[in-house]
Structures are given as C-alpha cells and as structure tokens.
C-alpha positions, 0 to 999 in steps of 0.5 A: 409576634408570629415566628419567620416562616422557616421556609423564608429563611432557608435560602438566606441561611443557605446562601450564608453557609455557601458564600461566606462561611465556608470561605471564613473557615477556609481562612480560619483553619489556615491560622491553626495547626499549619504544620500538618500543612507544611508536613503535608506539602513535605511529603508530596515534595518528597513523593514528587523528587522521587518521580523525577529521579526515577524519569531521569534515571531513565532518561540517562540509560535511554541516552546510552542507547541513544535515544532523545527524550522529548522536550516535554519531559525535559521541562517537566523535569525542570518545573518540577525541580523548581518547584520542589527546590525552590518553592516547596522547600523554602516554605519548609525552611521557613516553617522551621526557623518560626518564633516559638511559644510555650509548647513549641506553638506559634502565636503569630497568626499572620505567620500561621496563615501565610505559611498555611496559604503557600503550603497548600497551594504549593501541595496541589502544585505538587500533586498536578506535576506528580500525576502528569508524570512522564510514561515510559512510552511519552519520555523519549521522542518517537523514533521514525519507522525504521522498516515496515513489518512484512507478512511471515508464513505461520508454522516456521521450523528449523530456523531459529539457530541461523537467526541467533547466528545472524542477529549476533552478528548483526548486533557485533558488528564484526563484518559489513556483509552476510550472505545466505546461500541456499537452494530454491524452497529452501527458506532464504526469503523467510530468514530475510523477512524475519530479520526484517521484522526483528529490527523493524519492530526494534525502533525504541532500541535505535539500532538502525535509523531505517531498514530497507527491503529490496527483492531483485530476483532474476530481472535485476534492473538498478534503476528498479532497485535504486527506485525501490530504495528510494521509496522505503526511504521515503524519497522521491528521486526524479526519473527525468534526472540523471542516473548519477544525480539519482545514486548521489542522492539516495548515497547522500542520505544515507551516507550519515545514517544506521542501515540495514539493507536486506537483499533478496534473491540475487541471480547475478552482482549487484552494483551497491556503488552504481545504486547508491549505497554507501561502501566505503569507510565502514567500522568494523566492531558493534559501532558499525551500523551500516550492514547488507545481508543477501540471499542468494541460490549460488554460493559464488555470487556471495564471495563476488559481492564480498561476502567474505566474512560471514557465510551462512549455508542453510541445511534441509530440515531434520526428520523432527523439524520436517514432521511438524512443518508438515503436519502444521500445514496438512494436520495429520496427526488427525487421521495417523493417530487412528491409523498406523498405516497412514502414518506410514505413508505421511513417513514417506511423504515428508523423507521424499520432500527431502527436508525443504520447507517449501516442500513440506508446505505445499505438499502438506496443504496438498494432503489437509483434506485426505481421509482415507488409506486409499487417499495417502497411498496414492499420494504417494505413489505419485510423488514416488513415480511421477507421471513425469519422467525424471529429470536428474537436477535436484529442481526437477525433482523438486517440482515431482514433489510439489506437483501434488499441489497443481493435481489437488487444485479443485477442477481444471479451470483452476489449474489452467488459471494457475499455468497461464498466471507466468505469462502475467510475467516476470514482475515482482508482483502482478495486479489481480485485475490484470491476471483475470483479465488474462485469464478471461482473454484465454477462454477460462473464466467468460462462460457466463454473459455477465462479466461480474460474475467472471471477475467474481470467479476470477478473485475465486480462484485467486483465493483457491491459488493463495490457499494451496501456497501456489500465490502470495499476497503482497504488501501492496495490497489486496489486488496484488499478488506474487509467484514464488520463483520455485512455483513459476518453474513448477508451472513452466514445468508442468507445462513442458512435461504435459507437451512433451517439450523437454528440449523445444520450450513452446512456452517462453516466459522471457525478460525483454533483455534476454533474445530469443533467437528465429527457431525459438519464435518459430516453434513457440506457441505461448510467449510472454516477454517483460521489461524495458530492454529492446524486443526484436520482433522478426518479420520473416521466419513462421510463427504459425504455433504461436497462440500467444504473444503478451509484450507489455510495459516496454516502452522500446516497441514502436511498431510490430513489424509487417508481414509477422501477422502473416506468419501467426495466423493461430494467434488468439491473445495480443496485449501490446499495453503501454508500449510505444506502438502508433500503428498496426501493420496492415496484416492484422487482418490476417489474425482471423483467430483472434480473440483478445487484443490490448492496446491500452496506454498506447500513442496509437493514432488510427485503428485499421480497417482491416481490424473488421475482418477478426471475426472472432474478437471479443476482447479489445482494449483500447483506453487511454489512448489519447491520441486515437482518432480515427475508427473507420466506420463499421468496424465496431459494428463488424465485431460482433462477438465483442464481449468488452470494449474499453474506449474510456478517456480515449481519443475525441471524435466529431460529433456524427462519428462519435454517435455513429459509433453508439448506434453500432454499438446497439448490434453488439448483443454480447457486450458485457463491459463497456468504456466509452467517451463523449463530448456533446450532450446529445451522445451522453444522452443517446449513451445513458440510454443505451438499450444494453446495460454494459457501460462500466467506464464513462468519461463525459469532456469537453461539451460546450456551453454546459453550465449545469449538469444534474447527475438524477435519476432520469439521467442514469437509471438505476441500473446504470448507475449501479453498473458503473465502476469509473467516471470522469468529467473532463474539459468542460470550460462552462461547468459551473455546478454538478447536481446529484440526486433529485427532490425524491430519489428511490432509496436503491438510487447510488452509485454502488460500484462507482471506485473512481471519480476524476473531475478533470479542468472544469475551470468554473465548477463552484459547487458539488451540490447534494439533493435528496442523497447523501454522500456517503450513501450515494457513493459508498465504495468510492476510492479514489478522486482527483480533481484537477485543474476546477480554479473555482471550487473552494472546499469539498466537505462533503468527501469526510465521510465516504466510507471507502475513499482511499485516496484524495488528489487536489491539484491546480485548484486555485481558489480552494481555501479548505478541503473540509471546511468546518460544520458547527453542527458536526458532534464528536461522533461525527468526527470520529468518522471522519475520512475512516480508510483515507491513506494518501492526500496529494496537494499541489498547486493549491495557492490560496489554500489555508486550511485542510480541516478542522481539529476535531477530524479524525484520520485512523488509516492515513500514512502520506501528505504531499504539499507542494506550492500550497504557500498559504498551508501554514498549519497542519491539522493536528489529528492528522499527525498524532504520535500513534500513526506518525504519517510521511510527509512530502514537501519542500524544505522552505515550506516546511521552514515557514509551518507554525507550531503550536508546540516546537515540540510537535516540529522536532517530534516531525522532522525524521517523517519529512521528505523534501521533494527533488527539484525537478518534480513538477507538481502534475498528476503522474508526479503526485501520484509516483510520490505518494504511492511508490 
C-alpha cells in the first residue's frame, strides 16, 4: 500500500500540536514540579508588597503636605493588598502544609494541579497590579491652578537676596502683609511677577489654593479691581448686582481658602475690605495661609495699608550687578574687548543709569547696535548733557537717561507713533488695533492707498516699540500691549520739553475723575481722558489749540455741548466710542479740520447735516450703532476724502436710502475699508459688485422671503472675498440653508481674511451646506463664531477642523442636539486635528443638546466651558477635560449635580475647576462673553 502523502497529513498534525497537545502539556505540567510554581508566585507577591509600601510611603509624606491621593490609587492599594494577603499567601500556606512523600515529593496529583492553576494565575494577577503601579505624577489628585505663570524679563539681577527674603517670610508666616517700596524703574513689578511664578509653579506642594495677580496703578477703580479678582478666581460676579452683594461673594470664597494676593502699583489706599478680601482672624505663624504683598513707590502708603511687619526697600544695583544687566541687553563686551576706550564710555553709561534696572535695559537696548568710538561717545555725551534742560526731581532725571531710547528709534514715524500711544490712555493694557487706528487717524501711517499695507506697518512699529522696551506685551494676548508708567512719563516728557511746555501741559492725558479746570482746556492741544467718572465738557471758554480730544469708554457722556466745536476749530481727531452721546451739536460743521471721527458703540439716532461740511474727513467710525437712522442724503457723498467708512451692524434704512447710499458711495475714490449693512437683496447685490474693492465688514439682515442663500463665486468674487475680515447674517426669518462654494470653484476661491462669522436669529436655518470647498480651506483664518437664536440647526460638524478657530458661541439654538456629530469614516489622524487652537466654548439655551462630540476629538489649546440651561448636556467629553490641560468650567450647581461619570473619580479630580454661575446672569450674548473671556 502507497504511503499517505506527508502533505495530506501536515495540517492534521498541525492542527494536533495546536489544539490538543499544547493544552495537554499545559495541564500535564501543572502536576509537576508545582513548587517553582508557588516560589514564583512567592516572589512576585513580595516584589508586589514592595510596590505598595513604597506608594503608601508616599502616600503619607504627601498627606502631611496636604495633598489628596486619588481614588485610584487608593483602590490599587487595596486590591492589590487583597490580592497578596489573601490570595497569594494562602496559596503559599497551603502549599507548605501539603502531605509529603519519600523525598519531600507530593504524590497527590490532583493537589499538585490545583495549586499549580492558582499559582500561576495568581502570579499573573501579581505582575498586571505590579505594572500598573502608581507613578508619583498619577498618586495625588491634580491640584487646581493656583496662578497663571506671567511672562518675566530675561537677564534679572540683583534680586535674588529680596527674593529669599520675601519667600522666607511668605513660607513663616510671621506677618499677614509685606510692602515693597521703591522708585519708579527700580524693579518692584519684576519682584512681584517672580513671586507670582514662584508659588504658581508650586501647586504640588499646595501652599496657596489660588494666587491672585492684581495691577491697580494710578486708575484705581474697586470695581476694576474686585472684577479683576473675580476673573482669576474663576468667578463671574454680576455687574447688574450690588456692590455689597458683589464684596460678599468674592469674601465668601475665599474666606475658607490659602491665598496670596499680589498687589501691584498702588498710587493710593486700597480698600481690601470694600473689594472683598477677607481681613480678619488671620494666624500668624506658618499656619497662616491668607497673605497680601504690595508695591508701591511711596513708602507711607505701606504703613496706611498696615504693612507693618515686613517692609521691603528695594536698593540701586551695585556697579557688578548694573554692568552685567547692561551689557545682557546691549552686548558690549563685543566691542569693549577690542577697545579700551569704549569700554570707558560703557563705564560711564551705565555710573549715569544710577543702578536702576529699567535704565540699564532701555539704554542697553538703546547702544545693542553701536560699533564704533564715535557712536559711544555721543551716547554719552547726550545722556551727560541732555538736549533738555534739567529738571531736578530724580524722575526727571530718569527720563534724560531713558531718552536714548525714543532718539534710536529708527526714523520719525516711529517716534511720533511712540508719543501719540499715551493718548490711547490710561487703561492697564491698550488693544493693538485701537492704537494703530490712532496712530492712522493722526497722519502717521495712511501714505499708502491700501489700507493692509498701513495696519501691516502699523504692527511694525509696534514690534520695533516692543524690542526697544518701549511696550510690553500683555498676557491677554498678541493684539494687546502695555506701557511701563515710567515709559508714559517718558513720552508725556519728551513731549513737554520738545514744546517747551514745562509749566503749561498742552498735552493732558488725564483719568475722567481728575478736572481739569477752563485754562487747562484752553490752552491744551492733545487731550485724552479715560474712565468712568463724569467729564465736564465747557461750552464757553476757547479751545482754538486743541487738536485732540479722545474721551472713550465713558458711559457718563451724554452729549458735547453746543458752542464748544465752535471754539475748536483746529480740531482734527474726535473719538466719542462707546459713550452715551445721541446727538452732535449743530456746531460740528464748524470742525472744518477734521479728519477722524469715532463714533462707534454709541445710541447715536441721527448724523447731522452739517457733517458735510468737514471736507477734510477721511475717517468716520460709526459701527455698531444700532439705533442710527437717519443720514441726510448727500452726506456721504460730500465726503469725498473718506479713506474708511465703518457702517457694519449699524442701524436699518428703507430700501431707496440704503441704495441711495451705495450709489454715493461710487464717488468716494479713496475709500480703502468699508463696513456697511443691508437688508433686501437687491442692495446686497448692487454692494457685492461695487466697482471699489474696500468692503471689509459686511452685515446681510433681515431681508425677507429669503430662503436659500448661496455664498458662490458669481456672488463674491475673488477678490472680495478675499478682502473681507467680518460677516454676519442677522434676522433673516425665511433663511433655510446657506450654500458655500459651487460645483467648480478656482482653487484661490476662500475667505482668506475672513476672522469673524456671526449667524445672528435665523430661526429656520437647518443647514450649512459645503460644495466643491472645504471648510477649513474656504476659512482658513477664522477665530471667531456665534450663532444665535437659528432654532433649527441641529450640529455643525463642519467647525472641527478650522485651523484657527478660537472661539465657539452657541446660544438659544433649540434644536441642536450635538456641536459635532460623529463621522464613521473619521481616522484617528483625523481626530487628532480636531478643534487644533479652540480656547473658549459658550453653550447657552441650548434645551435639547445631548451631546458636543464624540470621545475620539481631541482639543490641545482649550481652557473654558460655559453651559447654561443645556438640561439634556448630561455627559462631557472626555478629551475635553484631560488631566494635562485640566479647563474651567462654568455652570450652574444643579446642572453639574446631575453630569454622569464614568468614573466618580473623574468628578472629585473636576470640581476645584467648576464655577457656579451667579443668579443673575441671563444666558445672552454679553453675559456669555464677560464670563468666558474675563
């Protein structure tokens, strides 16, 4: 008989060896030798044992410390601790009291096998609880941030020693307030930002739940201040409510609490009690963990804010200290090694700075680019004989030696920019928008007939101010910057002395609570007043040098005065934004100079007719002023230098005016930047092809019987499109779907500058449809969108991947169930991409919302969630709120008392972050907004 083919009989064998013989000898070998079995599992139960001392070890020093450990690690230790007491142990014990044969053997193959099974089973428990052993970053729960980490100057000197000092002290206990006290440039807000960062950084050691960082300077405002507090706290207190109820919930808070308050820049008492700090009952001793440090430049207003205890007086540099500061910052070792005789005039540089720091940064930076002897012996003959006469107070001083700064700024433009920046005022920190449009209103930056490239040049200088340490930035952000006091004084200083105006101030740069009295007006040419407080404009006395008056952000104004145009005929640069004036004195005609006029975010009601008679305008703001109705006809053709005209999301004309108005606008040849509104559709269409291509802002509301709105191509061309920055559709009731893009679109079709969209009570809009683009390359820099009040929209998956999209506000948008829903075909690479720069996400009014999107989602940047009245919202995702990038939540209490959880460990490790929303806050647009940006 022929053999079987070996080739037949191959997967039978295989199939043997696989599924019944390996399994066979598995069991087999549990009847022999099952003490190397039990030893094993002897030694990883004693490997294991160690692992859970050592984490409990830890456990305790971090209790004295007063840190939590996380639930997580508790049950590790507990399960493991079964697991080795009475699992693993007991096998052993039985093990050992076995019946034993000749030669110590067991015969009992039955015994042998079991203890065998349990062993091995019982090791590989052992060795999984071993690996997931607890990492010293994952024992302890995560600790709220107690501060934010603020930007430091680089090169700092000579302040190591009030730094121990001040941390010692801190650490003891042994006073509940400590004052800084010294001179302006002399580094008191440096010392304060370090301290800030030392116990910010600190969190695992809990020494404070929060530290809180406060600038006041010379506008000291309490609600400013209290609001200030609030916001670092993660609070939203309501300015509808009353200043006591306002105090008692910031003192409420923190009355429990570890906290450091950092106050910097006082000018005047601080009312701690009024803000709502708490005061009394404070421990003295290292128990006490509720401190306030300040800095101040007078050292009485330490001892009336009760700064008894510790007083620290901060001390010029030494010469060692001032060399290295200086030459950090101007890098002159470069040039004094191969020259002795430079070396000798950087000597006498830096003995003249006097040891202040701020000296010896800005002058430093000042000489970074000489080379030569000749460069650094002018240098410092003008520090040594300023082109100024002297002044004999010690600031004065100061600013002869800072004045190398403003005189090395690279050509004039750039140094009238730097002046004209105090009258942006005396906020905290300025937006940078604001200040080039300032700086474009007084002549200084519109040379060219494309606006862009002016605002381009306008960031340019801001970024040449930044290097030379003449601006800071600010930790809100890229667009805002701050001015040093000292640096203010500087400018106002310069200004002075370049006018001869020691004793007669033409320029004044005032808060609103300061008067100024008929002669001050008379005589001034540059005014810029600030605040809240009443501002008394006079009607009677002459005003015939003023150039400038720039009053905005005071909601006390009403009204200007008549007669006072009259008596300022110079006038050339008028910003009334967001006060409460509603109409122009009939005298505005008489500003025939005129070239900039702001009167944004005002009730204004009608623009007068004599406003046609300021031939010289170019500039006129008027956006957001919702309540505008009536432009006499021909005015804004009479305005025929006009360079910008900002109408967006202003108030509605009839249909005649409104085109009326676009068919005067086809004179204006040098218009650059255009915001305009319209309501029907045959003026959208006669805007969109508007010969000129300087519509930046346009907001489409209210046209009726609109159903079905295609954004293509042969609506907005390329051009235009790319042009445009803000958009927004409003009050359209028959909007069902809004189309974007086409069947062919050319590829450099987008919305390029495009940085806000804003869908505004669209009540039947069900869809935002994509054809032939993609979001995210169709809108590649968009930042910002609402929606508001669209009842019929469900999700807007779409938004998930706009590279630059900052931030979401959905409000009163009842039929959205999800903000992303879930895509079956999304790879993980795809989701890793998800929301990449998203920060703020606004939920309000959203009542059958069950869902924001899918696990998978990731959101690196992100750091505040609003949700209010979103009672379907039972589950957040939990990407979202990762222990890497633990983000503040906003809510009310009961909503978050009904959140489900996949672990109740994930709400412990959450709370510290949530915020219960105050009672009186309503759910709108402005509400939503304070809370989430404060």
């Amino acid at each position: 008989m022929a053999p079987f083919p070996s080739g037949i009989m191959s997967p039978v064998v295989d199939l043997f060896v696989r599924e019944l013989w390996k399994p066979i000898k598995k069991h087999f070998g549990y009847c022999l030798k099952p003490e190397s079995k039990v030893r094993k599992l002897a030694k990883a139960a004693d490997d294991l044992k160690e692992n859970i001392d050592l984490v409990k070890e830890k456990i305790k020093l971090g209790e004295l410390e007063g840190k939590k450990p996380r639930v997580q690690a508790t049950r590790w230790i507990d399960d493991s601790a079964k697991l080795v007491e009475d699992e693993s142990y007991r096998i052993k014990n039985t093990y050992d009291g076995r019946s034993t044969h000749i030669f110590g053997c067991s015969w009992n193959c039955f015994f042998n096998y079991r203890i065998s099974s349990a062993a091995t089973k019982k090791k590989a428990d052992a060795d999984e609880f071993k690996e997931s052993t607890p990492k010293n970053d994952s024992i302890f729960s995560l600790l709220p941030p107690v501060g934010r980490e603020l930007p430091l100057p680089p090169n700092i000197m000579g302040q190591n020693r009030y730094m121990k000092e001040i941390v010692a002290c801190i650490k003891q206990g042994t006073t509940s307030f400590i004052g800084i006290c010294g001179m302006g440039g002399a580094g008191k807000t440096t010392l304060l930002k370090q301290l800030n960062n030392i116990f910010s950084c600190a969190a695992e050691t809990h020494e404070f739940d929060y530290i809180i960082y406060v600038e006041v300077g010379q506008q000291q405002d309490l609600d400013t201040v209290r609001q200030n507090v609030a916001s670092q706290l993660g609070l939203v207190i309501g300015k509808d409510e009353s200043t006591t109820f306002r105090s008692s919930s910031l003192y409420n808070f923190l009355k429990e609490r570890k906290f450091l308050l950092l106050i910097d820049d006082l000018w005047q008492t601080l009312d701690l009690v009024q803000i709502g700090i708490p005061q009394g009952g404070r421990l003295i001793g290292p128990q006490n963990r509720q401190m306030i440090v300040i800095t101040t430049r007078l050292q009485h207003l330490c001892h009336r804010m009760q700064v008894h205890g510790q007083l620290i007086m901060l001390q010029r540099l030494e010469f060692e200290e001032a060399w290295n500061l200086f030459d950090a910052n101007a890098g002159c070792n470069r040039v004094t090694n191969s020259s002795a005789q430079i070396r000798v005039y950087a000597k006498s540089i830096v003995n003249m700075c006097g040891g202040l720091p701020l000296a010896l940064k800005i002058v430093g930076q000042a000489m970074a680019s000489k080379e030569s002897e000749h460069e650094w012996k002018h240098a410092m003959i003008l520090l040594r004989r300023s082109q100024f006469h002297k002044v004999p107070d010690a600031e004065s001083n100061l600013f002869s030696l800072l004045y190398i700064s403003y005189e090395n700024l690279p050509d004039e433009r750039t140094k009238h920019c730097f002046l004209f920046f105090v009258l942006a005022g005396y906020d905290h920190y300025s937006y940078v928008p604001y200040a080039i449009n300032l700086w474009i209103g007084h002549g200084f930056l519109d040379e060219d007939d494309d606006i862009r490239n002016n605002y381009l040049r306008g960031h340019s200088v801001v970024g040449c101010l930044k290097r030379a340490c003449l601006l800071e930035e600010h930790p809100r952000g890229e667009n805002y910057v701050r001015m040093h006091d000292i640096i203010r004084g500087l400018a106002l200083w310069i200004v002075q002395m370049q006018q001869g105006d020691r004793h007669n101030n033409k320029w004044q740069v005032r808060l609103c609570g300061e008067p100024m009295e008929p002669e001050e007006w008379s005589t001034a040419q540059r005014i810029s007043l600030t605040g809240m407080n009443p501002i008394n404009i006079p009607d009677s006395c002459s005003c015939s040098c003023l150039l400038t008056l720039s009053v905005p952000r005071s909601k006390i104004i009403g009204s200007v005065p008549t007669g006072f145009f009259r008596t300022a005929p110079s006038l050339t640069y008028l910003d009334l934004s967001q006060t409460n004036i509603q109409e122009l004195p009939s005298d505005v005609g008489a500003l025939l100079n005129l070239q900039h006029l702001d009167l944004s975010h005002t009730p204004i009601r009608a623009i007068r007719m004599e406003l046609q008679l300021l031939k010289s305008l170019r500039y006129l703001y008027l956006g957001h002023t919702r309540r505008l109705k009536t432009i006499p006809d021909g005015t804004i053709s009479s305005l025929s230098k006009l360079r910008v005209l900002d109408l967006y999301n202003s108030g509605l004309f009839s249909v005649d005016r409104t085109q009326a108005y676009i068919e005067e606008l086809e004179s204006l040849v040098w218009l650059q930047s255009l915001g305009f509104t319209v309501d029907d559709s045959e003026s959208l269409h006669r805007l969109l092809n508007f010969s000129n291509n300087s519509l930046k802002f346009l907001n489409v509301q209210g046209v009726e019987g609109l159903q079905f709105l295609h954004i293509s191509p042969s609506l907005i061309g390329i051009m235009r499109a790319h042009q445009l920055e803000k958009l927004m559709f409003r009050g359209m009731k028959s909007l069902e779907e809004l189309l974007i893009g086409e069947t062919i679109v050319a590829s450099d079709w987008n919305f390029q500058s495009l940085d806000d969209l804003i869908l505004v009570h669209l009540p039947k809009l069900e869809s935002i449809v994509w054809k032939g683009v993609v979001p995210h390359v169709c809108l590649p820099t968009l930042r910002f969108l609402v929606m508001y009040g669209c009842h019929s929209i469900k999700t807007l998956t779409w938004i998930k991947e706009l590279p630059c999209l900052k931030e979401i506000y959905l409000i009163d948008c009842g039929s959205m169930l999800e903000l992303v829903a879930d895509d079956e075909e999304a790879n993980t690479s795809t989701a890793a991409h998800s929301f990449p720069r998203l920060k703020l996400l606004g939920l309000s009014q959203l009542g059958n919302l069950q869902n924001i999107c899918g696990g998978t989602l990731s959101f690196p940047c992100f750091q505040r969630l609003l949700v209010y009245k979103c009672p379907m919202l039972l589950k957040l995702p939990s990407r979202l709120l990762t222990e890497e990038r633990l983000s503040l939540i906003l809510g009310r209490q009961d909503w978050w008392e009904q959140l489900c959880w996949e672990d109740s460990s994930v709400e412990s490790t959450l709370f510290p972050f949530f915020r219960e929303l105050p009672a009186s806050f309503r759910g709108n647009f402005v509400d939503v907004g304070n809370a989430l940006i404060m």
